[in-house]
N, C-alpha and C positions, 0 to 999 in steps of 0.2 A: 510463408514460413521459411522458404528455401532461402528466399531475399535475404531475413535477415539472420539466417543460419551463417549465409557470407560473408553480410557486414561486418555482422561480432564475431566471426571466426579470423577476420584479418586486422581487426580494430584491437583485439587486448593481446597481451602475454599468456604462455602456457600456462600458469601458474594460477590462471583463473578461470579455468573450464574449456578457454580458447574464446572466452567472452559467449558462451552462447548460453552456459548456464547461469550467468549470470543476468541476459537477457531475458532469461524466461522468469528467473525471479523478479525483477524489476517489472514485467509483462503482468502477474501472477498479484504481488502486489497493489499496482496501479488499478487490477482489477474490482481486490479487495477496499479501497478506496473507493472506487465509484459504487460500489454496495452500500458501502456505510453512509456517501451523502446522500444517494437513493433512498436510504432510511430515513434520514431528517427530512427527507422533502416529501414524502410519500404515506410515512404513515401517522394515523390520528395521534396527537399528543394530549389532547384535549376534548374528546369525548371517547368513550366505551362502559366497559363495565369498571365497577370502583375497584377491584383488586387492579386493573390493568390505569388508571389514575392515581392510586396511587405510585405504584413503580414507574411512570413512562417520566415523568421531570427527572430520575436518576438515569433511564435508560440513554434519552435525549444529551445529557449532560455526558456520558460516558460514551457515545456512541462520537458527539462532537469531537471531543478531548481526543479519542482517538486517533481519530481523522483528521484532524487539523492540526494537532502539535504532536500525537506521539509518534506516529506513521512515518512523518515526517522529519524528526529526529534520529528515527532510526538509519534515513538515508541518507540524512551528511554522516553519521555514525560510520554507517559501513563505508561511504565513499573515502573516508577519512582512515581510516583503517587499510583501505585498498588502494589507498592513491599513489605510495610509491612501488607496487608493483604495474600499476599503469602506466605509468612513463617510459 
């Protein structure tokens, strides 16, 4: 944690935490991503009880969606938004 308290404290501009809260977000997210593919790969889609059969082809599809493109847009979004206080 000290490590990269350092890195991103000498890597960004003042104007964005000093880069270290924005490492924890970016830390914090990444997390939340390996959750959600942990879910596609781990829980049954296709057997349980019939109220969890029905809902699991929308959970699966939303859980995907998430993870793969909306997650993900949101961090060119924000790097795109931050990028020239980076420089």
């Amino acid at each position: 944690m000290l490590v990269l308290k350092m890195m991103t404290a000498t890597g960004f501009v003042k104007e964005l935490n000093s880069g270290h809260g924005m490492a924890v977000f970016l830390g914090q997210a990444c997390l939340v991503r390996f959750i959600l593919a942990n879910i596609t790969l781990w829980v049954s889609w296709k057997r349980g009880p019939d109220f969890w059969l029905k809902i699991a082809p929308t959970i699966m599809y939303l859980v995907t969606l998430l993870n793969y493109i909306i997650i993900p847009l949101m961090f060119v979004g924000f790097f795109a938004v931050h990028f020239e206080k980076m420089q």
